[in-house]
N, C-alpha and C positions, 0 to 999 in steps of 0.2 A: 288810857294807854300811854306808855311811856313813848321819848320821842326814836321814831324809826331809823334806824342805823343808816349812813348813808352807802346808797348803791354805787357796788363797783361794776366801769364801765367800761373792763378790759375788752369786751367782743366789740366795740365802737356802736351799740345801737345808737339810732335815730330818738331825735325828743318824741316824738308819735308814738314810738315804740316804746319808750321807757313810761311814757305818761300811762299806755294801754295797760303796764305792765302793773302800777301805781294803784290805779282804777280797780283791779281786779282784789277778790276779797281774799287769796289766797294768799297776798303779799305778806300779811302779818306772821301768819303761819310757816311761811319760807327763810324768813329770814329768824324769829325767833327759833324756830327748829334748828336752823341748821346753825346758828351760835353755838347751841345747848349742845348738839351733838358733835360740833368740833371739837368741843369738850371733853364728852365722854370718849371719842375717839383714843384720844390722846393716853389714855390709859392703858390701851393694849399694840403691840409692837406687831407687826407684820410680819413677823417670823416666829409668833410665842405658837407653841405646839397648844390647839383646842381641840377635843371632843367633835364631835361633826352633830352632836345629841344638844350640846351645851349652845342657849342662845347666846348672844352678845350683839349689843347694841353698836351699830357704828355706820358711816355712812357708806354704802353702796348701792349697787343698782337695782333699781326698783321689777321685780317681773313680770311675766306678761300678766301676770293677776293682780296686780298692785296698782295703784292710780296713779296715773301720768297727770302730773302738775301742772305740764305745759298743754295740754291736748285744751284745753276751753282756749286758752289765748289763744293759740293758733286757727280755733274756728272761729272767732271774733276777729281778729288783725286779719285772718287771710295768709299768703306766703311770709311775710316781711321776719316772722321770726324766724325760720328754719333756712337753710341754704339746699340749693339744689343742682345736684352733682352732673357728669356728662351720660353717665349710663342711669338718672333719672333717680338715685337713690338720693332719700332727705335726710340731712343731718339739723339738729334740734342748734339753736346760738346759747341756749341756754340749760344748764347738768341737769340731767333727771335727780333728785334729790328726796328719799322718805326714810321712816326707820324701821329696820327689815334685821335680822338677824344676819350675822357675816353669812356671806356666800360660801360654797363649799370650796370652789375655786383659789378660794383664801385658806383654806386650813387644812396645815401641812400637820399629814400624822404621824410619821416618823420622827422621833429627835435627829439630827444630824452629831454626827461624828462615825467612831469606833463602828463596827458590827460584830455578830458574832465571831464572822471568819477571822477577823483581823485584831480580836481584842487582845490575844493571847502573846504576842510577838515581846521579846524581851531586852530585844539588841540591839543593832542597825542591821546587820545582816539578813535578820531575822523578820524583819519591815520589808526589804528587798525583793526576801523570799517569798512574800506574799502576792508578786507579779509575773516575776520570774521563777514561778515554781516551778517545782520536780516534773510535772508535765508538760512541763516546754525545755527545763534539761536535756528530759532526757528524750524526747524527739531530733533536740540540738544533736543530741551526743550519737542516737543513733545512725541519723541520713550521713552527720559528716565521718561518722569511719565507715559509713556503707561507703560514700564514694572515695574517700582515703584508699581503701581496701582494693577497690575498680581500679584504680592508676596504681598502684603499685603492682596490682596481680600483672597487668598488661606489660612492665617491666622486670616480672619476675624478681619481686622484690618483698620482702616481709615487712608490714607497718604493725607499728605498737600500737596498739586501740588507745582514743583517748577515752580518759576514764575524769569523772565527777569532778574529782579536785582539782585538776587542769584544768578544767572547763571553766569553774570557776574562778582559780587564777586568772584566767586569760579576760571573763567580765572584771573583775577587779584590777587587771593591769590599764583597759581602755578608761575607765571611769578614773582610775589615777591620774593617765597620761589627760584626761579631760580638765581634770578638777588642776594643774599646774599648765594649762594651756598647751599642753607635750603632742595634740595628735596630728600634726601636721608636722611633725618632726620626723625627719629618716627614722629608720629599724636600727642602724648601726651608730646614730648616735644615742637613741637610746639605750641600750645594752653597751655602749663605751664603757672602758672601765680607767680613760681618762680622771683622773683625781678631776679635773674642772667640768668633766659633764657625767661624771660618774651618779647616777641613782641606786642605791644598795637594794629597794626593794625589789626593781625591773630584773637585773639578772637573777637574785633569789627567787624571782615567781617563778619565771620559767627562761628555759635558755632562748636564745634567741632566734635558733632554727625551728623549733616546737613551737614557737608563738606564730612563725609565717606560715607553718604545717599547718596549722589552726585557720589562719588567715585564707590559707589557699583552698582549704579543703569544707570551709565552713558552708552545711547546705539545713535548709529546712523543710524540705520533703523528699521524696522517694526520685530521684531523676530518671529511673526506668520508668516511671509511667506518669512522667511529670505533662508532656508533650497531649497524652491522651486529655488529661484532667484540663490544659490551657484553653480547650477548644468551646467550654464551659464557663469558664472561671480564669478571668484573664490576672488576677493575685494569686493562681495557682504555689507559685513555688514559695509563697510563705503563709500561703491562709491558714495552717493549722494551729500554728503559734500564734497569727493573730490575733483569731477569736479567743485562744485562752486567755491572749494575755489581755484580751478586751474585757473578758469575763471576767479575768481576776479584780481588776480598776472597778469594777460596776459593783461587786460585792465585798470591796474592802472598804467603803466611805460612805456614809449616807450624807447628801449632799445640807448644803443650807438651803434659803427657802429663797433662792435667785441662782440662774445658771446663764451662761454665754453659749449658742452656735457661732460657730465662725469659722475659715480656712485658714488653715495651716500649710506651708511651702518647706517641701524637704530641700533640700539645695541638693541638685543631682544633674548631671550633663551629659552621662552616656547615654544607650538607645534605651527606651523602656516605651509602650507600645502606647500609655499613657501618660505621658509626660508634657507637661503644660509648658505656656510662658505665660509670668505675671508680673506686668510692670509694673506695678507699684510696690512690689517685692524688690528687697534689699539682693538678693541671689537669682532675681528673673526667671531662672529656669527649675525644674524640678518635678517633683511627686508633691498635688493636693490634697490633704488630708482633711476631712469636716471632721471638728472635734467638740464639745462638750463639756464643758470648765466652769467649775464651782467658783461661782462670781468673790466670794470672800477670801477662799484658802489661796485659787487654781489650783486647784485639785484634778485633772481630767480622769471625766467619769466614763468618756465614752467616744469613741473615735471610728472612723467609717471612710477608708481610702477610695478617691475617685478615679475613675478605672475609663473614662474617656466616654467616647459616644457609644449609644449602644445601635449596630444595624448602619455605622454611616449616619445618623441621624442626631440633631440634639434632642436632649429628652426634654421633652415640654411639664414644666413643673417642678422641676428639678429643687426647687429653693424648699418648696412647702415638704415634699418628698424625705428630705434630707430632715429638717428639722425633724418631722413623725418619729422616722426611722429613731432619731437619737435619744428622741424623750419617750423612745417605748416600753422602756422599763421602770419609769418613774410613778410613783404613787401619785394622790391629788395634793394640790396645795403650793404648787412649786410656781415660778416667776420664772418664763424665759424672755431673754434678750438677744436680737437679732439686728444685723445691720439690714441696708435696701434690700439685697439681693434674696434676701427669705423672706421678708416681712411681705403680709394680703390680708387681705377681708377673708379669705378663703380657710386660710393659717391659724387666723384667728377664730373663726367657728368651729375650725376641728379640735382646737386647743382646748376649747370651753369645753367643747362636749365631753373631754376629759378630766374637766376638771383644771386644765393650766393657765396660764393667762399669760398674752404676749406683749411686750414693748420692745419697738424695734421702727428705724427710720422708713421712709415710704420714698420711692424713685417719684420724679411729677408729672410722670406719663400714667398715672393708675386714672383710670376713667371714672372712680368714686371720691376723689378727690375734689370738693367746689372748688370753682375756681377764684373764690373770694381767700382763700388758702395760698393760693401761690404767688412767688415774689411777683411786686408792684414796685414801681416807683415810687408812689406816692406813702408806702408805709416808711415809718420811723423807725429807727434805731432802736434795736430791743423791745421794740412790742410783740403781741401775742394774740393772735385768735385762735379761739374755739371751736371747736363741732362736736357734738355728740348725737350717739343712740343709742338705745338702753343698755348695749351694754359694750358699746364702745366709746374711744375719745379719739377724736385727731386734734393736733395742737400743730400752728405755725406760727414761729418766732425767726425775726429777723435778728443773726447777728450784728449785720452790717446792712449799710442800703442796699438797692438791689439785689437781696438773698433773702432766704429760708430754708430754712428746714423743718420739712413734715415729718409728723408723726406720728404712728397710731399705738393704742394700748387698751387694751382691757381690764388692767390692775388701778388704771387710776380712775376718778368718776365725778373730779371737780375741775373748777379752774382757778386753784391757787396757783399763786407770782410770789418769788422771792424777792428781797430788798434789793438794794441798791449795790450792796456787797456783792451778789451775782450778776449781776446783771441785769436783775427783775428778770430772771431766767422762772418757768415753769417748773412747778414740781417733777412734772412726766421728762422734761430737759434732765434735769438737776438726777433722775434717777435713771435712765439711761445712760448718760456721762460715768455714773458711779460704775453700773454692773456689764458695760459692752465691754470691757478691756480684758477678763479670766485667760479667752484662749491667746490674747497677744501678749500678755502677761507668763504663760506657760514657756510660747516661743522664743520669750526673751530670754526665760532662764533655762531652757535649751540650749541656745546659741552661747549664749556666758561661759559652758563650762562644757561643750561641745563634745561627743565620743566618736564622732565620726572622722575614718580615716578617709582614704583616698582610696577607689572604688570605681569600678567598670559594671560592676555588677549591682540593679537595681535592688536585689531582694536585700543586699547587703545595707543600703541607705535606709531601706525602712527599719531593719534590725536595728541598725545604730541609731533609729531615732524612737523605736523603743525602751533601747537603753538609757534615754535621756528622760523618756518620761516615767518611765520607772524609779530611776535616782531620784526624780523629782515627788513624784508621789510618795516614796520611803520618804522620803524627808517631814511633808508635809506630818503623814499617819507621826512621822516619830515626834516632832515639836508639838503635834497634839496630844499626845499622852505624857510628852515629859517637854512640860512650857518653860520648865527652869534650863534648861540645859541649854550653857554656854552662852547665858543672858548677858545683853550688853557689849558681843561681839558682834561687829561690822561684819567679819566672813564666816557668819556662823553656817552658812550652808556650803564653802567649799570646806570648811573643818568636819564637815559631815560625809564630805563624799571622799575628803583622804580617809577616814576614818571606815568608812563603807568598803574604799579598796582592799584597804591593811588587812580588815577579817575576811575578806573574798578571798586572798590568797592564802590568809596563815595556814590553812591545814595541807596547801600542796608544798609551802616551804618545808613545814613538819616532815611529811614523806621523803621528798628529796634531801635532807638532812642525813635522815636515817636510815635510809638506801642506798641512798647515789655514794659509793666509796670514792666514783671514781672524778668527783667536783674537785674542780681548782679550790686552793686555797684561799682565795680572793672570793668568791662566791661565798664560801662559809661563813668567811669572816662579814661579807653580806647580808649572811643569812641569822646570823648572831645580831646583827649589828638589827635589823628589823624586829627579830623576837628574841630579847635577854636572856630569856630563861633557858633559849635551848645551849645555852653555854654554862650553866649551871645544872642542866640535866645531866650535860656532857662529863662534868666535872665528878659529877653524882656518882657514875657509870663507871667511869675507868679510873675512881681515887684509888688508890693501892698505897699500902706502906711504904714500898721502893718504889723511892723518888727520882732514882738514875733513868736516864734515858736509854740505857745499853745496859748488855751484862753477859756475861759467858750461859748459851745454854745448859739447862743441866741434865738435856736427855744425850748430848752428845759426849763424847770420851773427854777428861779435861785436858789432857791432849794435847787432842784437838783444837781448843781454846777458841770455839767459834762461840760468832760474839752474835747479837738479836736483839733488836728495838722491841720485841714481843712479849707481854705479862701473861701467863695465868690467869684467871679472874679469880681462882679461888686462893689460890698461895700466894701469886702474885711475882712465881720465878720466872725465869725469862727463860722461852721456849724458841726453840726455831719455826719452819716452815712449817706445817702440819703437810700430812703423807697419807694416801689413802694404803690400806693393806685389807686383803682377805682374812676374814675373821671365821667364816662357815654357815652351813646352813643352819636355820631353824625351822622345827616342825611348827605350821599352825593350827591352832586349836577352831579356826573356823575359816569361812570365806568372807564372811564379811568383816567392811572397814574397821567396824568397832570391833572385832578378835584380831585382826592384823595389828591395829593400834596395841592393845593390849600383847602383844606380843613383843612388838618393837621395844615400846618402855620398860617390858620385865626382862629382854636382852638387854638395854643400856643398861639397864638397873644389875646386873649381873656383873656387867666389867666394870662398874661402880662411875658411868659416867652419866655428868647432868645434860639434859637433850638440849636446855638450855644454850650450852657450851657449845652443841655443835656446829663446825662451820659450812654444811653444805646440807644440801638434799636433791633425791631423784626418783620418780618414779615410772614405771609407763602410762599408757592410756586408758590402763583397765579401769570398769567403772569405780567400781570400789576403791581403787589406787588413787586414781587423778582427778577425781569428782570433784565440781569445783564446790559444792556445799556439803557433803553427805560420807566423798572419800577421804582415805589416808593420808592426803594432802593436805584437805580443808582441815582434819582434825587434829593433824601434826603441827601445822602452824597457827593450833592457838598457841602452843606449849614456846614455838621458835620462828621469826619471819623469814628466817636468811633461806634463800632459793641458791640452788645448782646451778654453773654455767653452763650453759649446751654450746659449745663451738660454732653448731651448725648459723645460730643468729649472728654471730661475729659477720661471717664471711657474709650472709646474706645479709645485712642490715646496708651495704655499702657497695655501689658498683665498684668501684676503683679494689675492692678488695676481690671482690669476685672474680673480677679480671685477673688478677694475680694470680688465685687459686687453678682458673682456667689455663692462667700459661705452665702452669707448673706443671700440668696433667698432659698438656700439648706437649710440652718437650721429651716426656716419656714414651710419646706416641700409644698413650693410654685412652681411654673413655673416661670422659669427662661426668663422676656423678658424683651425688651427694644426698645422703637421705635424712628426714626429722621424723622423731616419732610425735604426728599429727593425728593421725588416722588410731582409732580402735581395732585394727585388725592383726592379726600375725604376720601376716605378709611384710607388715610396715615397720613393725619390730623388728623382724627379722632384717631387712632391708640395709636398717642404719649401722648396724654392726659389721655388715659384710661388704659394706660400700667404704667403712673405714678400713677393714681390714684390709681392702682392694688397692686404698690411695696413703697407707697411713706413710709411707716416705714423703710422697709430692704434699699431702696438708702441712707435714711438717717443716719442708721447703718453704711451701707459700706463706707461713707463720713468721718465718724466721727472716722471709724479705718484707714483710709488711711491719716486722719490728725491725728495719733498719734502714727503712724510707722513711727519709727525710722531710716527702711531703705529707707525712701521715700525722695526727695530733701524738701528745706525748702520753697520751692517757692511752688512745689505742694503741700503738709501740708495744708500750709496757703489757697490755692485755695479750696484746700477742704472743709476746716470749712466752709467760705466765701458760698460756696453753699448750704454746712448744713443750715447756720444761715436762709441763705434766706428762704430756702423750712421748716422751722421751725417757718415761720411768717404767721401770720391768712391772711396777705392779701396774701400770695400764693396758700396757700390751699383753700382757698377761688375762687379763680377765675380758679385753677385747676378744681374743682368740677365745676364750672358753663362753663367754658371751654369744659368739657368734657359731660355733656348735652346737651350743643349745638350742639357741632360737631358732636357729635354720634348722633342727630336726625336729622341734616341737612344730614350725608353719609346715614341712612337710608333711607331720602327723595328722596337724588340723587341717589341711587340704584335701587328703584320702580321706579322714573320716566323715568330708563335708559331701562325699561320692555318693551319691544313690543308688548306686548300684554295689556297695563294696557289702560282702558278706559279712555276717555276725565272725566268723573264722578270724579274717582277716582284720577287725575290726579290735581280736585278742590279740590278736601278733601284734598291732601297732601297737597297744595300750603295752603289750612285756616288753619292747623294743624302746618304747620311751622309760619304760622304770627301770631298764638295765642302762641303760643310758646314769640314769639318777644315782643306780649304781656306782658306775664305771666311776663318776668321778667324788665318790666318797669314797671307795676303796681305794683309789690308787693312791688320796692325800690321807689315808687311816695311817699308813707307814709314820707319820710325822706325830703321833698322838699314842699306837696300839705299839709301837715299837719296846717301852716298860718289861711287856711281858715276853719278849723273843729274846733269843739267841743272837749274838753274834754275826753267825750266818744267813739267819734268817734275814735280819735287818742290812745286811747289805744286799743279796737278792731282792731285797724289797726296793733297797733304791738303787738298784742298776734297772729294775723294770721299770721305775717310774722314773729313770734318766731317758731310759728309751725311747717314750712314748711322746716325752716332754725335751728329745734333745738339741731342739732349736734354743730352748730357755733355759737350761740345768748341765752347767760345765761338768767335766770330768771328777772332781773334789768335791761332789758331793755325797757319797758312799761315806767319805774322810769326816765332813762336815758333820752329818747325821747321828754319824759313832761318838764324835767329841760334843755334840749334844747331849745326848746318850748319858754318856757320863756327869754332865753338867749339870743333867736333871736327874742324875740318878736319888732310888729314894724319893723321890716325889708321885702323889698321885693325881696324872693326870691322864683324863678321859674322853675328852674332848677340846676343839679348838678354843672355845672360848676360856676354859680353863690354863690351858698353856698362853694365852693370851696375859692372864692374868697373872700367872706367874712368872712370864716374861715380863712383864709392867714392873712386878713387883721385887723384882731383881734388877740391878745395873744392869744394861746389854753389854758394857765393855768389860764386866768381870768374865765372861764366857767367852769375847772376843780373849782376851788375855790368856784365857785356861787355854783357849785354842793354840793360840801362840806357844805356849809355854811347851804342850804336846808336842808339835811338830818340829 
């Protein structure tokens, strides 16, 4: 036999001890074995993905069916090998050591990276999305215009529902302000438009009342039955968002093959029912989070907010509890790492039986601790003793004199010492050190680049620190699918998170571009200045031949010589203000949207105009009309986006206007009303037309002082006249009044016939009483169409009866007016309004004004 290796005498035996151990005939076999097999070990990585089928040779711990090495010495020596603990458990001085195929506890079946859910993602946005999904949007989006909606109704006030793209504006504006250190900065200086603190993106995302509207209103469940649900579940008002977004973390990553327990400290100082202090935390005060952090990436897989005592009581176990909870979705094969406060004997049997295996420090009050383990004076500097049992280790190493630090683990199952470069630190030291830092590692790059503002509200601190570990984990997912991107940059992870802002907001810039008419020009240029190309779309859209900024309309007399900043899109002449006019009815070929639709397009198609081109739309509340997916609205604005101003929002969007509108109707000593078509019923239709017609002086009063207050913006000023002008045009009041006859006899009609007791009789009279109605006001405007085929006579009895009827709105010269029409179109056949339309279009208007002239 060759000569025997000499023994290492890191556990300090006694010479009795080491000669007994000499003596025995095992010795040969222990130490060639275990040469040979530190060998083979070395070939396979603790994290390489095995088969659970496939052997592999390496050293671990022996089972209860296996031969214990040490069990003869120990009944020959008596105690002197093993140590014996305070609650009477023995630990062996020396490794249980055979060759056994890896344990299952070791082999991890999953690869780690990508998974299904998450492999598909193509952007940074797109990574983001993958935590802050659409089912936590739109929970978000829902609760906060449920309670938007609550405070504004109690002030009789109309809120604009936030929709998707704001919403996400607003996460992309906090992860900006985070990523340049901005959230602890006012509101008003960041929306300055100071050149020295000026950000082009901040005011292009959103204005800066819209983002506090956001700010204030921001809720994540239901607050009408939030109180009930607290009595249960004291993270009521955010629990639903955050198991998804728990959910989302835990199936976007399959971890590597070591993970970290540990607490996390939200920094937070208002009331919150569990709110800790922890002093050896940088911010002392706050929300404890247990979290779950991929020891390689920090990646957190898995988070679990502590929510205080339960009953007035502490919860006995709470350490072991906590870790279960976190690793209960995890397959076999995986290494967890724990500090004092989780680590037990206890922890670690349940671990096993799972298949995990724990390392993690031990307090020196645990009662299964020998006390030959804990610090002495007399040990030296950086040494190290042992204990094992089959299928644990404790290790204590002194850094310093009088200290130690214990340790238990079940992944390790020798007692290797490092050189002198460590310290002769223990392998079990040396890999504890490596993998306990994931979740302080997480909170550090939290804190770095921080989204949290200032806040009274608890649910609000944990949202913001969702949003930090969201940023954070898009980052990780993205650098793992794309390892080259932006290699060799120091701040490759806040280039990540402006980059993550930028696309969170581009599509609400987009909208407000191409909506918003009524944005400062500083904004635009903003908003250009953030995305290029929409100045190049812009450019796209309104290139025209003529390159003048002005030019004489050419629908007006030249004259006249009025001048218009206004192009055509199609000729590209310069036109004035557009003018709504009664054009007539059309019959429809059905009720439903898709025959309305089809009717609409083959009238504009008829006075040869593109729907494109139009600048307005209106419809009521009928379903088929204002359907938000299925009616003549949804299907009109694939063809055109541009929407109708309704008045009624002006006034109500703004107390200070409202009040205006109020005193206007006060000094009339009027009733104060004002109606929207909300509601699907007749009633409500009818309502709005007759409540204008009731106040149309006093609105146009209060328009005309809210465009000449001084303390009003210049955008709304200018809105306001714009309205005046309108409702001060004969063709408004005009179809007001005819508007408001109809519909008030058509809700009468549908009120009687909604009678249960009205007769079949009755039930005809109203149905002829509404079609002569339909009549009445085709025939009385036929005069302006069927007059070709009359006399003279005829056609002026025609329009002295329809001065008559109408002689609020039709001066005494129009008998004069009609004839010198007459003539103007004499020779022509026309039949209907759309026609005289058409051939009014298609003649100058001022060659007829002239003819006029010329007669009289």
């Amino acid at each position: 036999m060759s000569e025997k290796p000499k023994f290492r005498n890191e556990n300090k035996l006694t010479d009795d001890e080491l000669l007994r151990i000499l003596e025995t005939e095992e010795f040969d076999y222990y130490f060639e074995n275990d040469l040979a097999l530190e060998g083979a070990a070395s070939d396979i990585e603790e994290t390489d993905v095995v088969d659970e089928n496939d052997e592999v040779d390496d050293l671990l711990l022996i089972g209860d069916n296996e031969v214990d090495l040490v069990s003869e010495s120990v009944s020959e020596g008596g105690e002197n090998l093993r140590y014996i603990a305070k609650d009477g458990s023995e630990w062996a001085k020396i490794p249980y050591v055979t060759r056994v195929k890896r344990a299952k506890h070791n082999i991890q079946k999953l690869p780690s990276g990508l998974t299904q859910y998450s492999s598909k993602f193509t952007s940074i946005k797109e990574a983001f999305d993958l935590f802050f999904s659409e089912d936590v949007i739109n929970i978000i989006l829902r609760e906060t215009n449920r309670k938007a909606e609550f405070v504004y109704s109690k002030k009789n006030k109309a809120f604009v529902p936030i929709v998707k793209e704001e919403m996400d504006a607003f996460l992309g504006l906090l992860i900006n302000f985070g990523a340049v250190h901005g959230n602890k900065e006012p509101v008003y200086v960041l929306w300055s438009q100071d050149p020295v603190l000026c950000r082009p993106i901040v005011s292009a995302s959103l204005s800066r009342n819209r983002f506090q509207q956001i700010m204030s209103f921001l809720r994540f469940d239901n607050f009408e039955t939030r109180e009930e649900r607290k009595t249960v579940d004291k993270l009521a008002p955010i629990r639903d968002i955050f198991d998804i977004f728990v959910s989302n973390c835990k199936k976007s990553f399959n971890p590597n093959g070591h993970l970290c327990v540990d607490e996390q400290l939200v920094p937070f100082r208002g009331k919150a029912p569990f709110r800790v202090y922890m002093k050896s935390k940088p911010d002392k005060y706050g929300i404890k989070i247990w979290a779950l952090a991929d020891c390689e990436t920090a990646y957190t897989v898995n988070m679990q907010v502590y929510l205080g005592k339960i009953g007035n009581k502490p919860e006995k176990g709470q350490g072991q509890r906590v870790v279960l909870d976190m690793v209960s979705h995890l397959g076999q094969g995986y290494g967890i790492t724990t500090d004092n406060f989780f680590t037990s004997i206890e922890l670690a049997d349940k671990l096993l039986q799972r298949n995990l295996t724990l390392c993690g420090t031990l307090r020196r009050n645990k009662p299964y601790i020998p006390s030959e383990l804990l610090p002495a004076r007399y040990k030296k500097d950086f040494s190290s003793m042992f204990a094992f049992m089959k299928d644990k280790t404790l290790v204590s190493y002194v850094p310093k004199r009088n200290s130690a630090v214990v340790l238990l683990s079940t992944e390790h199952r020798d007692d290797k010492i490092s050189g002198a470069d460590n310290d002769y630190k223990p392998d079990i030291i040396l890999h504890y050190n490596k993998t306990k830092g994931a979740v302080d590692t997480t909170d550090k790059l939290a804190k770095e680049y921080a989204t949290q503002r200032k806040t009274n509200r608890w649910p609000m601190a944990i949202f913001f620190h969702l949003l930090d570990i969201a940023a954070i984990n898009a980052y990780k997912l993205w650098i793992h699918a794309n390892p080259e991107w932006k290699k060799g940059r120091l701040d490759k992870r806040r280039m990540f998170l402006l980059e993550l802002g930028h696309q969170l907001v581009r599509n609400n810039i987009i909208c407000r571009y191409n909506k918003d008419r009524s944005l400062h020009e500083k904004i635009k240029q903003n908003m250009v200045t953030v995305l290029p190309e929409l100045k190049t779309d812009k450019e796209n859209r309104e290139q025209v031949p003529n390159q003048k900024k002005s030019g004489r309309c050419h629908l007006c007399p030249r004259n006249a010589d009025k001048k218009s900043r206004k192009h055509c899109v199609q000729c590209s002449k310069f036109e004035g203000n557009p003018v709504e006019r009664f054009v007539g009815f059309k019959p429809l070929r059905g009720h439903l949207s898709a025959d309305i639709e089809e009717d609409v397009l083959e009238a504009l198609k008829d006075m040869e105009l593109d729907i494109k081109n139009c600048r307005g739309q209106s419809y009521d509340n009928a379903a088929n009309m204002s359907g938000r997916y299925k009616g003549l609205q949804a299907r009109i604005r694939e063809h055109t986006d541009e929407e109708f101003y309704k008045f009624y929002t002006f006034f109500s969007a703004s107390t200070a206007r409202w009040n205006i509108l109020e005193q206007a109707f006060s000094e009339k000593k009027k009733s104060f009303t004002l109606k929207r078509l909300s509601d699907t019923r007749w009633s409500a239709r009818a309502d709005a037309p007759a409540t204008l017609m009731r106040g149309y002086a006093e609105i146009i009063t209060a328009l005309r002082r809210v465009g000449s207050d001084k303390s009003q913006k210049p955008t709304t000023k200018i809105e306001a006249n714009a309205i005046a002008n309108n409702l001060e045009k004969w063709e408004t009041a005009m179809l007001t009044a005819m508007w408001n006859r109809f519909l008030n006899h058509s809700n009468l009609t549908s009120k009687s016939l909604q009678n249960p007791s009205i007769s079949l009789g009755n039930s005809l009279e109203l149905y002829q009483g509404y079609q002569e109605l339909n009549d009445h006001f085709c025939r009385d405007f036929c005069v302006l169409f069927d007059c070709h085929g009359m006399s003279l006579r005829e056609i002026r009895n025609a329009a002295t009866k329809l001065r008559s009827v109408n002689k609020n709105d039709l001066d005494e010269g129009f008998e004069e007016e009609l004839l010198h029409y007459l003539q103007f179109a004499s020779g022509k056949d026309i039949k209907s309004p759309i026609e005289m339309y058409k051939y009014l279009k298609e003649s100058a208007p001022f060659q007829m004004y002239a003819f006029y002239c010329a007669c009289t």
